[in-house]
C-alpha positions as YAML, in Angstrom:
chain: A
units: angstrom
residues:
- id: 1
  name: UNK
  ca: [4.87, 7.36, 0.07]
- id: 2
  name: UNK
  ca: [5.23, 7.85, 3.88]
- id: 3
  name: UNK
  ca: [4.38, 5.70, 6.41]
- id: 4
  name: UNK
  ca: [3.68, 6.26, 10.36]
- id: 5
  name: UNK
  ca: [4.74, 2.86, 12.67]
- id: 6
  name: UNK
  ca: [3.05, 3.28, 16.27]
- id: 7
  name: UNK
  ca: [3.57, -0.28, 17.78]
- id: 8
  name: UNK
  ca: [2.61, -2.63, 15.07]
- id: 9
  name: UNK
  ca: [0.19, -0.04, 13.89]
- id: 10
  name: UNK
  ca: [1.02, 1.49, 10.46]
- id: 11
  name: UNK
  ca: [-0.58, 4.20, 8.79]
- id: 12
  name: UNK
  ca: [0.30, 5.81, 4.98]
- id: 13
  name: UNK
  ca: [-0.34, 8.20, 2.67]
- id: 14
  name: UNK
  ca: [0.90, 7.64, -1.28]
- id: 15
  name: UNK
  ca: [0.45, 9.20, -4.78]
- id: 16
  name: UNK
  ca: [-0.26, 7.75, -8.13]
- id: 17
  name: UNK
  ca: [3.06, 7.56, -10.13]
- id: 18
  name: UNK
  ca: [3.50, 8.28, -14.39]
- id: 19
  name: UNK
  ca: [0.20, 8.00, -15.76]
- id: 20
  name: UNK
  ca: [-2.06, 8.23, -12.57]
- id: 21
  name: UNK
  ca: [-0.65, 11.86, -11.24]
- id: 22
  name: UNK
  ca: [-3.89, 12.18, -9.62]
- id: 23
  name: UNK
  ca: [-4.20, 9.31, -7.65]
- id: 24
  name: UNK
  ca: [-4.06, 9.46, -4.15]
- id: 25
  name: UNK
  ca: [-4.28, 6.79, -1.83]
- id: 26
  name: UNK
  ca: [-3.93, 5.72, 1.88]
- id: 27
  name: UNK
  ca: [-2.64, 2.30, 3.73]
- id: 28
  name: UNK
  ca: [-3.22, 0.96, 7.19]
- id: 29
  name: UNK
  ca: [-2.47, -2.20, 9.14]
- id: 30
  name: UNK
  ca: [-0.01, -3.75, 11.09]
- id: 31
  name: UNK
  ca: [3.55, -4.68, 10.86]
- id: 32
  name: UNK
  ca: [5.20, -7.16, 12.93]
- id: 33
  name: UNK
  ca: [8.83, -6.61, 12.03]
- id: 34
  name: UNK
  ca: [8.45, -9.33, 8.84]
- id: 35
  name: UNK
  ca: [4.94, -8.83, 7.57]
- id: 36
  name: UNK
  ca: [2.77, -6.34, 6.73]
- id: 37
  name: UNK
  ca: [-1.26, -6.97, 6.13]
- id: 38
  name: UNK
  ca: [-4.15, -4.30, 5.87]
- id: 39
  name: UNK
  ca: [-5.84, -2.26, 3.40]
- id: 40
  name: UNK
  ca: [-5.57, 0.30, 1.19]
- id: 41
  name: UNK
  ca: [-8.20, 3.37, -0.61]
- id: 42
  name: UNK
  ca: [-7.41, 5.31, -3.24]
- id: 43
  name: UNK
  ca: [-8.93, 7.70, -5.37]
- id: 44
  name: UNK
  ca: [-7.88, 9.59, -8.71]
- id: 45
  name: UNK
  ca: [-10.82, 12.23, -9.46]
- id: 46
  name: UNK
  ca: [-14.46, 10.11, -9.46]
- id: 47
  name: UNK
  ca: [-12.92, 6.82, -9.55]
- id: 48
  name: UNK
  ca: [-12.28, 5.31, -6.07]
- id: 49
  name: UNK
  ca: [-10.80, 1.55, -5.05]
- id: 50
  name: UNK
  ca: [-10.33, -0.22, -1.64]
- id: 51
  name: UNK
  ca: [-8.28, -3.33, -1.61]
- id: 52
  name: UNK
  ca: [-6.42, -5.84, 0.84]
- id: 53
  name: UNK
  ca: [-2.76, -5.79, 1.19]
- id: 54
  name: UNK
  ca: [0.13, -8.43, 2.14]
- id: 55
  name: UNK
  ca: [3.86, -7.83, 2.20]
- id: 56
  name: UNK
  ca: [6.69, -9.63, 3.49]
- id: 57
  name: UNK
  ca: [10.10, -7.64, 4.28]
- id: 58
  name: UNK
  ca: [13.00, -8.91, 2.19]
- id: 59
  name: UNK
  ca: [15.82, -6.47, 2.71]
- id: 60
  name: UNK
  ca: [15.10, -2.69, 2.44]
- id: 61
  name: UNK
  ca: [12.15, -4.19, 0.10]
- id: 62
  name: UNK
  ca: [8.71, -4.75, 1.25]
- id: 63
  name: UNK
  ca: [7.07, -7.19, -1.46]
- id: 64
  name: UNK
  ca: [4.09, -9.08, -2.21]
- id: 65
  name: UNK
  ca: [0.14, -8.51, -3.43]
- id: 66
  name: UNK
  ca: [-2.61, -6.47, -3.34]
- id: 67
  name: UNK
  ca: [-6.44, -7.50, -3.89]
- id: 68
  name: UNK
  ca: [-8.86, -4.99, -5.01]
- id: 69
  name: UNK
  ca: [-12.12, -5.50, -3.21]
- id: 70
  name: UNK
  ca: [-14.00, -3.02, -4.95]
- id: 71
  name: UNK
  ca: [-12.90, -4.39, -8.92]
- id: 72
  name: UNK
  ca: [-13.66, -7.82, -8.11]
- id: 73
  name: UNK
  ca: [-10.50, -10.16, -9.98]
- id: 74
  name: UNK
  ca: [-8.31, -7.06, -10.03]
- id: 75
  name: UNK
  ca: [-4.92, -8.04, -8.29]
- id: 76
  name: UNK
  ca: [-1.30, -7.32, -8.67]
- id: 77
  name: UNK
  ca: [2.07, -7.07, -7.06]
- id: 78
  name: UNK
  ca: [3.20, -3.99, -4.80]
- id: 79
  name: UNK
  ca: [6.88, -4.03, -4.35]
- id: 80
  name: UNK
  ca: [7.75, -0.77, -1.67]
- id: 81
  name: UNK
  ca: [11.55, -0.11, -1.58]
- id: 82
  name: UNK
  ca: [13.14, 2.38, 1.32]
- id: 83
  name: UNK
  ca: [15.19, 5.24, 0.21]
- id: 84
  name: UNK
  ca: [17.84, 6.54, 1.99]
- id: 85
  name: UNK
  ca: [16.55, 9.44, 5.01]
...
């Protein structure tokens, strides 16, 4: 995952992990220093989703939920941790 910060403005690309190789998927929204909120789209070959996000920084963590707005009642946690440059 990689992720672009212009202002509060944040942009990102990601890719599906063990079991969803072919997913890819990109994030945008705005950051201001303690919370994150936008959206994200994905797709993994015909299947696509589009979904709300909202993370709160906790260390070198950024945790909380995403929403799917395209699967309505789909929902889970998204826990992004930093790795070392």
């Amino acid at each position: 995952m990689q992720f672009i910060q212009q202002g509060n403005r944040v942009t990102g690309t990601y890719q599906g992990g063990q079991g969803h190789e072919g997913l890819i998927g990109k994030i945008s929204g705005t950051f201001d220093g303690k919370t994150f909120v936008g959206t994200y789209d994905n797709n993994e070959g015909k299947i696509s989703g589009r979904g709300t996000l909202s993370l709160i920084l906790n260390g070198d963590r950024l945790e909380g939920h995403w929403v799917s707005t395209t699967a309505l009642g789909q929902k889970g946690e998204w826990v992004l941790k930093r790795q070392p440059q």
